[in-house]
C-alpha positions in Angstrom: -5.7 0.3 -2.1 -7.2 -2.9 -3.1 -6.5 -6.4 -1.2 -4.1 -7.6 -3.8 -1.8 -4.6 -3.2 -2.1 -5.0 0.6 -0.9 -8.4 0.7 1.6 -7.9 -2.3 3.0 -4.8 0.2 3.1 -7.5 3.3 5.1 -9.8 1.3 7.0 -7.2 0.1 8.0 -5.4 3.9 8.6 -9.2 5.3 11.2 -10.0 2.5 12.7 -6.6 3.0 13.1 -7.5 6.7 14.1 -10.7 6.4 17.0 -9.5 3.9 18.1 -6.6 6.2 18.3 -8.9 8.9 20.8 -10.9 6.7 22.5 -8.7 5.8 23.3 -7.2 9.3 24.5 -10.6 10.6 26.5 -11.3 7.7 28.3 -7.8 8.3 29.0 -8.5 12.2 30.2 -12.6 10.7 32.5 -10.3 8.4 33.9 -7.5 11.2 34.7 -10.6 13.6 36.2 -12.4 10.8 38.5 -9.8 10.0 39.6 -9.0 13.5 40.1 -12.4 14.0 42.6 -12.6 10.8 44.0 -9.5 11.9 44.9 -11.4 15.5 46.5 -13.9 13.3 48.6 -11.6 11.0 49.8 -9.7 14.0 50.8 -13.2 15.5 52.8 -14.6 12.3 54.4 -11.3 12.3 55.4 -11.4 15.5 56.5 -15.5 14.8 58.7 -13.9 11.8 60.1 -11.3 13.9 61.2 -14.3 16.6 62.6 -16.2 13.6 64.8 -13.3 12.4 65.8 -12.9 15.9 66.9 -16.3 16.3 68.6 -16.4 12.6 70.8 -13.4 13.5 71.9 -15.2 16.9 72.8 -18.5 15.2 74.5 -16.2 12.2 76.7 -14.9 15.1 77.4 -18.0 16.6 78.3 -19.1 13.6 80.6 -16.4 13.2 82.2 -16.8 16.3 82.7 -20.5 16.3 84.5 -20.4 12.9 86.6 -18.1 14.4 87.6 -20.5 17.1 88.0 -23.7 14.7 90.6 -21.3 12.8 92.5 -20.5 16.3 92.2 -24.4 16.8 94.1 -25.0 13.5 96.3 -22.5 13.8 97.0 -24.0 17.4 97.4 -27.2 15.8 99.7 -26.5 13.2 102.0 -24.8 15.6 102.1 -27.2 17.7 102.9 -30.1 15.0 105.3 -28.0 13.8 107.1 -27.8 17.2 107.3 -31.3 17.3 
């Protein structure tokens, strides 16, 4: 092996290293990145669940206090009729 070769097989093996070592920080950059989205999902998931929640209990008290404004009314109109 001549010098040429030697020093093109230097440049070669440091590029190579330089590239793998890229490439295995950007891989650990991308696992923590997607952990850290999966965190987030699981925490808007669990904000949508607590908004459902929340919906349903206004939806019954809904419910029931329209069933008390009609035994208002009918109160009412009984006792303007009595009078």
């Amino acid at each position: 092996m001549n010098t040429v070769e030697q020093i093109l097989l230097v440049i070669l093996a440091a590029a190579l290293a330089v590239f793998l070592t890229l490439a295995i920080i950007v891989a650990v950059q991308t696992i923590k990145l997607v952990k850290t989205l999966r965190a987030i999902a699981e925490r808007a998931q669990e904000l949508v669940d607590s908004a459902e929640s929340t919906a349903e209990m206004l939806k019954s008290a809904v419910g029931k206090l329209s069933v008390l404004r009609f035994a208002h009314s009918v109160f009412d109109m009984v006792s303007k009729h009595k009078k």
